[in-house]
N, C-alpha and C positions, 0 to 999 in steps of 0.2 A: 389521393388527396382530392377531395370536392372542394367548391369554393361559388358561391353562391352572392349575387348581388342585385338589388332591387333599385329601382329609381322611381320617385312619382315628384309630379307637380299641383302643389293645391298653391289656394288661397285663404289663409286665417283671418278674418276680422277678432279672434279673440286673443291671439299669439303675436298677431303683427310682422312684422322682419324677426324671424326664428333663426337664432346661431347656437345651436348647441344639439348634446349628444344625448339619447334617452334610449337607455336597453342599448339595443346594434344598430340603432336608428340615427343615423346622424342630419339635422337640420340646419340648410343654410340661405343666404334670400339670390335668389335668381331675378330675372330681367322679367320687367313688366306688371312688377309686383307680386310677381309669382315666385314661391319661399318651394326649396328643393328638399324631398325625402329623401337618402342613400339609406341602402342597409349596410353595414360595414359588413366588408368578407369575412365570411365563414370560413377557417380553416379546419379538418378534422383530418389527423397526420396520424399514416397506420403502427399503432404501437409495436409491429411485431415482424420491423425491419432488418433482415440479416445484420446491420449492422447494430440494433439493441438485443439481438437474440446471443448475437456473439458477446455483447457486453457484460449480460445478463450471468453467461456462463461462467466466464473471467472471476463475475463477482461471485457468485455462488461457490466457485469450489476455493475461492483464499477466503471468503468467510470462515468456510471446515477449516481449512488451515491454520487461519489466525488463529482457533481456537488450542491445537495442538501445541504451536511455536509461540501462545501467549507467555510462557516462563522466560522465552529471550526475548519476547520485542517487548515484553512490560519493561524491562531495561534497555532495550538496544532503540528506541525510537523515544528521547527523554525530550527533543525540543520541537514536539508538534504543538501547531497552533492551539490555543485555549477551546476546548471542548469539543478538543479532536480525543478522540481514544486512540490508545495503540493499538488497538484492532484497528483501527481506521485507518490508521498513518504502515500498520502492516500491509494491506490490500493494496491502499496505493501506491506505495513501494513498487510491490511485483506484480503490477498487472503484463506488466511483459515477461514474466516468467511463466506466464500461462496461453496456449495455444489453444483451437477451439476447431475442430473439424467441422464436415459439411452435416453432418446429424447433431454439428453444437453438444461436442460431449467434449470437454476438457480434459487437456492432461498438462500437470505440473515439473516442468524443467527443472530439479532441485538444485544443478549446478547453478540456477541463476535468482536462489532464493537470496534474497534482501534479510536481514533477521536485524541488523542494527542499520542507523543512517546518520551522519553528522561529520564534523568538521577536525576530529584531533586524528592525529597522526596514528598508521597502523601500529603494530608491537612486532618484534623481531622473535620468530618460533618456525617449530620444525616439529612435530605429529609424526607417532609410528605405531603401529599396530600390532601386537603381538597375542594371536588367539584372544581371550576374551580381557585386553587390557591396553588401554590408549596411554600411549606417554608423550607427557606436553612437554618440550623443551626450548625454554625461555633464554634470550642474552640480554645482558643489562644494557639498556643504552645509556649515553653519557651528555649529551646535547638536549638543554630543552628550551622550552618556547612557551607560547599560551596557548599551543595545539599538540605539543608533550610536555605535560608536567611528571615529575618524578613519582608522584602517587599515582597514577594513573592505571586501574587495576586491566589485566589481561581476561577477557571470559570468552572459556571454549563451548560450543553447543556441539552435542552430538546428538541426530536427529535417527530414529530407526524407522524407517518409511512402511513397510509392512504392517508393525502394530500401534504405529503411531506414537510412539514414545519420545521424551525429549530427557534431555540431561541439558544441564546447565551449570559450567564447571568454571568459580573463581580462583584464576591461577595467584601471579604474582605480578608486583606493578613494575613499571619500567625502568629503577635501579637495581634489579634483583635479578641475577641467575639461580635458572636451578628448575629441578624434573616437578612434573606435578604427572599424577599417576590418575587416569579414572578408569572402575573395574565396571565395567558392560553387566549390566543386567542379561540373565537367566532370558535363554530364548533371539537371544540378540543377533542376527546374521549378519556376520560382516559387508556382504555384498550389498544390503540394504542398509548400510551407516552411511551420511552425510555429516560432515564437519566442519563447525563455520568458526569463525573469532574475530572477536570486536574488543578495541577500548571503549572504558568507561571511565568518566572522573569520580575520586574519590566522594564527591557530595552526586553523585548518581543522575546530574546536570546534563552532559557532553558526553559524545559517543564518539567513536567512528565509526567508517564504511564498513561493514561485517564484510568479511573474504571466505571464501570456501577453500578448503584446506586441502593438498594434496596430501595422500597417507603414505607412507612407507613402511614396507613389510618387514 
């Protein structure tokens, strides 16, 4: 950081007592009738501080991201501010899902991906995996509120981190039991599935907090 500062003292008979500021030049009247030149400090801050290098990274790879898990945070983040994108409101999310070593190469904690955000109450289910086929199993709940309403639909994401794929699965809403089956695409390795689920209100408004789903074999 440099920081530069200048001082003179004249006398204007065309300016007279000078109080103001021109360019980085600030003028004001001193003693004896002598009016004061300052240069305002110079600040030049090095853009290319471990702590924006680390930022930079962060941002950089949920950018890639946002773009894969655009089919769940296009729904799962409905109450960002006005001319926020859900790509926007996705990155800010999970910048603590991403860690950034001493060479500032990022890697993505998936257990700690964000995919929905908001205020209605989670959905009652239980995920098992059976070779290439996910079964979602919902119970109805019976109590609601204005953070469970009875329409209020269930959606599972299942994420395959290798080729980058997403699925994006509307189950059933909160008065309703019952299996919802999703068949894994061709190529799909179990080991590389992540599985999240969020509510969403029937007019596509209010979400909730997206959970990450334990599977059972």
């Amino acid at each position: 950081i440099l920081n530069f500062k200048i001082m003179a003292l004249f006398k204007s008979f065309v300016l007279g007592d000078v109080r103001k500021s021109v360019a980085n030049i600030t003028m004001y009247a001193g003693a004896n009738g002598y009016s004061i030149a300052r240069g305002k400090r110079s600040t030049m801050r090095n853009p290319r501080t471990p702590g924006q290098l680390t930022q930079r990274a962060k941002m950089k790879a949920l950018q890639v991201a946002s773009l894969y898990f655009a089919p769940a945070a296009e729904l799962g983040f409905p109450g960002r501010k006005a001319g926020s994108t859900f790509y926007n409101a996705f990155v800010k999310a999970n910048m603590k899902a991403v860690t950034v070593d001493e060479e500032y190469r990022p890697t993505i904690d998936y257990e700690k991906i964000v995919c929905a955000e908001g205020s209605l109450q989670d959905g009652t289910l239980t995920v098992s995996l059976n070779e290439d086929v996910i079964t979602i199993t919902q119970e109805a709940q019976s109590r609601w509120s204005v953070l469970a309403n009875p329409t209020d639909v269930l959606y599972v994401v299942v994420y395959e981190k290798t080729s980058n794929q997403i699925i994006v699965e509307p189950c059933r809403n909160r008065q309703e039991s019952g299996v919802t089956v999703i068949t894994l695409d061709d190529g799909w390795v179990k080991e590389n599935l992540e599985i999240y689920a969020f509510m969403l209100s029937k007019d596509k408004r209010k979400a909730s907090n997206s959970r990450r789903l334990t599977v059972n074999s």
